[in-house]
N, C-alpha and C positions, 0 to 999 in steps of 0.2 A: 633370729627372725623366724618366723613361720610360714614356712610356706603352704599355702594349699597346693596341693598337689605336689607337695616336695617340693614344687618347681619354683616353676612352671605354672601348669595345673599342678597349686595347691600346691606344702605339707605343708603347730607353732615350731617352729624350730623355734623355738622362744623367741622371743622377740627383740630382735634389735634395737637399738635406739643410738640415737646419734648426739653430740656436743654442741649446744646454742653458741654460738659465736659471740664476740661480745657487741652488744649495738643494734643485733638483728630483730624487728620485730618492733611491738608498742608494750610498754610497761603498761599491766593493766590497772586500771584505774575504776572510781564510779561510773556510770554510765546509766543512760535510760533504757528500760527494756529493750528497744527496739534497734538503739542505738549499741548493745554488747554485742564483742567481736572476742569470743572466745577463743580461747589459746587449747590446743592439745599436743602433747608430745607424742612424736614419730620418731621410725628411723627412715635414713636416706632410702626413699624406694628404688627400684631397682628399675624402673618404665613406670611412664604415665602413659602410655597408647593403650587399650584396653586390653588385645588380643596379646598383650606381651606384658601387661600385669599379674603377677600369679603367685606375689606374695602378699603375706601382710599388711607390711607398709604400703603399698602402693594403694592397695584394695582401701586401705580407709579413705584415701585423697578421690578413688574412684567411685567413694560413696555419697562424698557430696557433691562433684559434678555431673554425675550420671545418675538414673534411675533404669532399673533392672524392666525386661519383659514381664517379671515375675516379683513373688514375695512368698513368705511362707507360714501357712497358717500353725496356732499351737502344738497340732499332728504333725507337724515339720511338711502336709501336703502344698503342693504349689499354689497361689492363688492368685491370679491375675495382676497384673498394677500398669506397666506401660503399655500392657496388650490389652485390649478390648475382650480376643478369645482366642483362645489355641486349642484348636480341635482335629482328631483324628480317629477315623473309622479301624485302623489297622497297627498304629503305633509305628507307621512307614510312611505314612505320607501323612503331616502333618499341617496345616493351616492357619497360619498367623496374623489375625485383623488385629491393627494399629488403631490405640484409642486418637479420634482426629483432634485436632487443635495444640498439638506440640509444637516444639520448638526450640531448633539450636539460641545458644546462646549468642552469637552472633545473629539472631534473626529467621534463619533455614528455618525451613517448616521439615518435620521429621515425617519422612516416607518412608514406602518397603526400599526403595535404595539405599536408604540410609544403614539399614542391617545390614540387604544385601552388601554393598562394597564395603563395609565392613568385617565383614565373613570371609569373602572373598580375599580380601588382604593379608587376616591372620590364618587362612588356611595356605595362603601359597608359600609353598617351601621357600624359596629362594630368600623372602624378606625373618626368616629363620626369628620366629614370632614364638617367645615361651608359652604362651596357650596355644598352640599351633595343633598340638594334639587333641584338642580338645573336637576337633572340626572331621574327624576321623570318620564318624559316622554319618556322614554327608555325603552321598553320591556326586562322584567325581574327585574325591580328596588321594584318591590313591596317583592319579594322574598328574595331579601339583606336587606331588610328593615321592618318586621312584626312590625305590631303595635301593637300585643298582648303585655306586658307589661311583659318582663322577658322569652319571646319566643327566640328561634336562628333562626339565618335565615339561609333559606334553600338550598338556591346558593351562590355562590361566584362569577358569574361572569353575565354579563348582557347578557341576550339570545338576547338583538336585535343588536348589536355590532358582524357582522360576516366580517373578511379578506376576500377578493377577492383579492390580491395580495401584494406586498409588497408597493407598492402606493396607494393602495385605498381600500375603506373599505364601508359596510354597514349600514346603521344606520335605526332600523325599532322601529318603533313609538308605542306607547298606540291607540292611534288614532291622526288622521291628525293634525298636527301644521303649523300653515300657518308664523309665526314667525319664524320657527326652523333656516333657516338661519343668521338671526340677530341674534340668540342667541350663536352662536360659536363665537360670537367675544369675549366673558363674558371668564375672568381670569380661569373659571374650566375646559373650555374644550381646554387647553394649552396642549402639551406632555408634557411626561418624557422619559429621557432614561432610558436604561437597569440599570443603576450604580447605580439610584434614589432606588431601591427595595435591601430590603433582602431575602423576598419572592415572587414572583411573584405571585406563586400559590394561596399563600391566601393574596394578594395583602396587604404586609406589605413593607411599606415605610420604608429607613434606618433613624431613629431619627436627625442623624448629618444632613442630606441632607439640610432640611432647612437653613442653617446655614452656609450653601458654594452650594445654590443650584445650578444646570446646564442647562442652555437653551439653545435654537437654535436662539435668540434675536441679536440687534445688540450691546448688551455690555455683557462681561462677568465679571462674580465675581472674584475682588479680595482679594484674603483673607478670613476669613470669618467675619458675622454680628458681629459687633462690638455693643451688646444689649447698649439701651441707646446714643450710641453714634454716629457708623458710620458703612455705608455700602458702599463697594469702589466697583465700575466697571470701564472698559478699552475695550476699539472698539477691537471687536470680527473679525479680519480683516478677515477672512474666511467668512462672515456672505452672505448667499444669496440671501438677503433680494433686491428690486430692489432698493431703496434711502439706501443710507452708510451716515456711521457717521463720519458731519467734527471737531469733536474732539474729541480726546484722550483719554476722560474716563468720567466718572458722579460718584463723591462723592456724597451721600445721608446723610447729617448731620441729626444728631437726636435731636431733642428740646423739652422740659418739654413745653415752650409758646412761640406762637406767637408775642411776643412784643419782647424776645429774638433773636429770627430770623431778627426779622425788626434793632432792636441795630446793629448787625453784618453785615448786609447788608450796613448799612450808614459807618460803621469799616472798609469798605475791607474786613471780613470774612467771607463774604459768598456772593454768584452768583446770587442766586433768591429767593426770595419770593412767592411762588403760591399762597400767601392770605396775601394782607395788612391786620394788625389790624384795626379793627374798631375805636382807641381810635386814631390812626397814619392816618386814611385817608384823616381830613383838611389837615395835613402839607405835603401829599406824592405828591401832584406833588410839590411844590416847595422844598422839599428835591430831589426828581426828575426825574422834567423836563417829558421830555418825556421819561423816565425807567420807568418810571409809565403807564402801561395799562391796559385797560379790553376788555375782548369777551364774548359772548357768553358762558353760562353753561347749563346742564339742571339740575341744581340744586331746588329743590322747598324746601321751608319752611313753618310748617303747624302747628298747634295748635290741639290737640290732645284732646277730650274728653274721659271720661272714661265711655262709654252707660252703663257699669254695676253697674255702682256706682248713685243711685237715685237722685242725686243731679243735675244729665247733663240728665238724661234718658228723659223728656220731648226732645222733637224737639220744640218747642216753646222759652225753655231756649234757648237752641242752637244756634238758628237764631238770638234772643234777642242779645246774645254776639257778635256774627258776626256782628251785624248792628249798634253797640256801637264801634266799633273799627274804627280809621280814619288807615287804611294804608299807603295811601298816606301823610300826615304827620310825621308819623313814621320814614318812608322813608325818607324821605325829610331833617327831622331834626338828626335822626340817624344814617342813613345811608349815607346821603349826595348825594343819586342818585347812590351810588353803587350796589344798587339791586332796583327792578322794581314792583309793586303792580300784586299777582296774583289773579285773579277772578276766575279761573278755575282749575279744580283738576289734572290736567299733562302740562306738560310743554310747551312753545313753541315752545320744537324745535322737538316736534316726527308729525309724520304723524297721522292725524286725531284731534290734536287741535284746538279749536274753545274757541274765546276768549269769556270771561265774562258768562262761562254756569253758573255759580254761582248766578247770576241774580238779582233778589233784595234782595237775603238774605246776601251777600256782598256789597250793597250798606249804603255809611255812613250814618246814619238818625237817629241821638241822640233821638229827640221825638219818633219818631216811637218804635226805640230799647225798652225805658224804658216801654212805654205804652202795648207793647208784652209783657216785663220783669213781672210787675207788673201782668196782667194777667195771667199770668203762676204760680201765688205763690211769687212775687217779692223775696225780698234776704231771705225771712224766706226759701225757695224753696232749697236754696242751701245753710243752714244753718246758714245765716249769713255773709259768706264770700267766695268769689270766690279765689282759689290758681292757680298759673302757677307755675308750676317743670320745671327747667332745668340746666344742665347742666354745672358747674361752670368753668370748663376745656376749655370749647367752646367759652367764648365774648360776652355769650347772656343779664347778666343783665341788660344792658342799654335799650335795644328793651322792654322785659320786664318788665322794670320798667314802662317806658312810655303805656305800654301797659295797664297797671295796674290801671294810673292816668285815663287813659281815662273810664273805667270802672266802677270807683270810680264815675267820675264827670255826666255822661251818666246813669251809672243804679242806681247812688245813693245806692253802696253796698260795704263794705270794699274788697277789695283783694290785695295781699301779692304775692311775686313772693317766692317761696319755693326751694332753690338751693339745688343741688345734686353736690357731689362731682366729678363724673364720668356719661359719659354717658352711658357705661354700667350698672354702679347700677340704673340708671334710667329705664333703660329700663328693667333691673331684677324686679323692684319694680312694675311697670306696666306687666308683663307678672304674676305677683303673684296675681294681683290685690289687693295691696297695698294701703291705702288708699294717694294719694296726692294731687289729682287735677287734672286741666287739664294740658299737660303735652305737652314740644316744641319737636318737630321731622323736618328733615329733610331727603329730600334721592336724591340720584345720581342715576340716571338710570344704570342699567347694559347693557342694549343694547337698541336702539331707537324704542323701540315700544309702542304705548299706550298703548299695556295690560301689559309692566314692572310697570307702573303707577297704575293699578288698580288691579290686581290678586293679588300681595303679599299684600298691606296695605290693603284691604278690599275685599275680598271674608273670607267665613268662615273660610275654615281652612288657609289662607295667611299665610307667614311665619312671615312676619312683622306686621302684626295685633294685636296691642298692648291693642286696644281699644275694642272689644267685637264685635264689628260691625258683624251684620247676616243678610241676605238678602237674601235667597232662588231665588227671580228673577236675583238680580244679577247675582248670580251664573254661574247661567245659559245662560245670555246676555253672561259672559265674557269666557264660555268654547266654548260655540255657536261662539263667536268669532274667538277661538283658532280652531275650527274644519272646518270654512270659507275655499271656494276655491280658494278667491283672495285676494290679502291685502285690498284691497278698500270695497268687501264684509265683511271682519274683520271690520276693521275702522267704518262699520256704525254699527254695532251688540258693537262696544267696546262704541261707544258715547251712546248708548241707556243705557248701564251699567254709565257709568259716570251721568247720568240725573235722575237717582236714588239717586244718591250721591248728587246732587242734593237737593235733597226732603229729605233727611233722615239725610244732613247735621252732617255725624259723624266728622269731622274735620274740623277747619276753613283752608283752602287756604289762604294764607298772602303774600308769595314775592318768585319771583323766584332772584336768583342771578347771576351776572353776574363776572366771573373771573377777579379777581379785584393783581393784580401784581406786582410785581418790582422786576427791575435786576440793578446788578453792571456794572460800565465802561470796564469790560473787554469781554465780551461774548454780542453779537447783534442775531437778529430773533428770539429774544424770543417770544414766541407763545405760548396760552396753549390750552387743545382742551374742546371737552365739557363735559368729565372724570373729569374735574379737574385736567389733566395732563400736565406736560410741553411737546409740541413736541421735541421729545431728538433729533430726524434726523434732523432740522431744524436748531440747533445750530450752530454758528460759531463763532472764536474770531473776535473781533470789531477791526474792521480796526484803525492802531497806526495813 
């Protein structure tokens, strides 16, 4: 699974997928345009309430119930879609007019309340909300949230969230955010209607909510999460949205694995694939044809050190391993060109990347590697043997194994790939500091900016910072960036923080990926975006 934000907010930790039960769901069949209820394969999300969606799966089911504040144009800039306008003289106090005539799916007409106790819920510590961090830079969120250890917090509600009518609302900052717009596009700051609460007051959500949740999106819930197995929507034909949906509904199948999903798809049992298997991508185009495609992700994949564990804590090693690794073969033979060699520590598609800032510590150079290696304390340095942890649920042993060979043959040092059951235990084991190794990560941008790249996986306190990484100048490049008065003055304060990273090489940079697909003969424009999502407006059944 991938998280965005690792989480929480965000990181793909590849993507999960879960096992169709048998029975669950409708055998798809003909059907008239208007009348197709597309099937796609997920894995079990982890929450359907917004504020505590903040992975993959979840985020796709959150994509066709809800409709974002925002949307993002070709330049990854923000551009308006549930908001009318978001405007701010100082990038601190911020002002949010509601396009009028929405509407919950039960009927609610969406107001600034509607964010408001929304906001208000995933920020308050107590209901312990995995986008909860996300609400940080909200005056008042420190007081929902004491870091004293066994403290109560002292508000219930965020002081910079004030109505100014029933369309539009306030939003007053910690200090200036030059990102703040792009970041309402991100799954927590979704509404809720009034029906979502049992208490408003002290912003408590009703438990079932999840589980037959209500948006203002272009499909609504039918029924409710069927865990394990199915989660059924149907075009919200009220929906205000300006693109409508040309089909009748999106079943969201549930799979234990991807290899299961792809069986079902060649079956007639299911509509899409949003990730061919790695072990099925020789045979998917000629299984087929042109149902087989990819776009554009901003998915990155990275190789994780553990700085606190003596074994990586040289930068010397570090480099040594990075410059023993061929990517580009990796790629090549594992991949088969489905994902693309990264040099650089965020991705291509935000504003402000700049290829290959990785430099020669990414470059392949077996001598070079070993003779750095050697210098540094060779394998006695890291005990004897190099480990990669990752996640068995994900597809990764292949990549890692060959990653391994290479290492072996380059540093002259045994290493072993160390499989984890889950990728959450993975990342439990690493936030314990656990002894494993170095350990595979993944992450999905939550919104297109290059500090989503760099403030959670590596500032001190990031929420994704698995790996120990501290850097006092960092810090400061990437909040200096966050308090900028233009994006372009952001974007060079955020490369100076990347150029750190750089030099201190706490992770290797390995591949970004690109959305790799397949759909069945009954449903044409399939499209996915760079979430990892299927575009669900775009669907239509395939002309007989």
């Amino acid at each position: 699974m991938t998280k965005s934000r690792l989480t929480t907010p965000g990181l793909l930790l590849a993507a999960i997928a879960v096992t169709l039960l048998a029975g669950c769901g409708k055998k798809p069949g003909a059907a008239a345009p208007q009348d197709l209820v597309v099937s796609i394969g997920i894995g079990e999300p982890k929450s359907l309430i917004p504020s505590s969606t903040t992975e993959t799966e979840g985020a796709k089911v959150m994509d066709a119930l809800f409709t974002s504040l925002v949307d993002y144009d070709k330049d990854m800039r923000p551009v308006d879609l549930a908001a009318e306008s978001i405007t701010t003289q100082d990038n601190k106090v911020w002002v949010i007019k509601l396009l009028p005539g929405w509407t919950f799916h039960n009927g609610e007409p969406v107001i600034a309340d509607s964010y408001i106790n929304a906001w208000n819920a995933g920020a308050w510590g107590p209901n312990a909300h995995d986008g909860n961090n996300f609400f940080v830079k909200i005056a008042g969120y420190d007081a929902m949230n004491p870091t004293r250890k066994g403290a109560t917090p002292t508000a219930k509600k965020l002081t910079g969230l004030r109505k100014l009518d029933d369309l539009s609302f306030e939003v007053t900052l910690t200090s200036p955010y030059v990102n703040f717009k792009s970041m309402l596009g991100y799954t927590a700051f979704l509404p809720l209607p009034a029906a979502a609460f049992t208490d408003l007051a002290n912003n408590q959500i009703d438990p079932a909510f999840q589980d037959a949740p209500i948006g203002q999106g272009p499909f609504r819930m039918q029924g409710k999460w069927q865990h394990d197995q199915l989660i059924q929507t149907v075009r919200y034909e009220k929906y205000a949205g300006a693109g409508k949906p040309h089909v009748a509904g999106v079943d969201f199948k549930i799979y234990q694995t991807q290899t299961t999903q792809y069986q079902d798809l060649l079956a007639g049992q299911l509509d899409i694939v949003p990730q061919i298997p790695l072990e099925n991508l020789s045979g998917a185009i000629a299984d087929l044809g042109a149902r087989y495609k990819t776009s554009p992700a901003s998915t990155i994949q990275i190789l994780a050190f553990p700085t606190f564990d003596p074994r990586f804590s040289k930068v010397e090693i570090r480099r040594a391993i990075s410059k023993a690794i061929d990517r580009d073969e990796i790629i090549q033979k594992i991949f088969l060109t489905s994902q693309a060699p990264l040099r650089s520590f965020v991705s291509p598609l935000v504003p402000g990347y700049r290829p290959n800032t990785c430099g020669e510590a990414c470059v392949f150079n077996p001598q070079k590697a070993r003779a750095l290696f050697n210098a540094a304390g060779g394998p006695a340095a890291v005990k004897g043997r190099i480990e990669i942890a990752y996640n068995v649920d994900g597809g990764h042993k292949p990549w890692v194994d060959a990653t391994c060979n290479q290492l072996r043959t380059n540093l002259g040092v045994e290493c072993l790939g160390n499989p984890q059951p889950k990728f959450a235990e993975m990342l439990t084991k690493a936030e314990h500091k656990e002894p494993m190794g170095m350990f595979r990560m993944g992450w999905v941008f939550d919104y297109p900016a290059m500090e989503n790249y760099l403030w959670p996986l590596y500032s001190t306190h990031g929420s994704s910072n698995y790996y120990g990484y501290s850097n006092p100048q960092f810090d400061h490049l990437v909040e200096a960036g966050d308090q900028a008065a233009t994006p372009e003055a952001a974007t060079a304060l955020y490369q100076q923080a990347e150029d750190l990273l750089v030099r201190d090489v706490p992770v290797l940079p390995l591949r970004y990926a690109l959305n790799s697909f397949g759909h069945s003969t009954r449903v044409a424009n399939v499209e996915m975006d760079m979430f990892f999502r299927v575009k669900l407006l775009d669907l239509t059944a395939a002309p007989n």
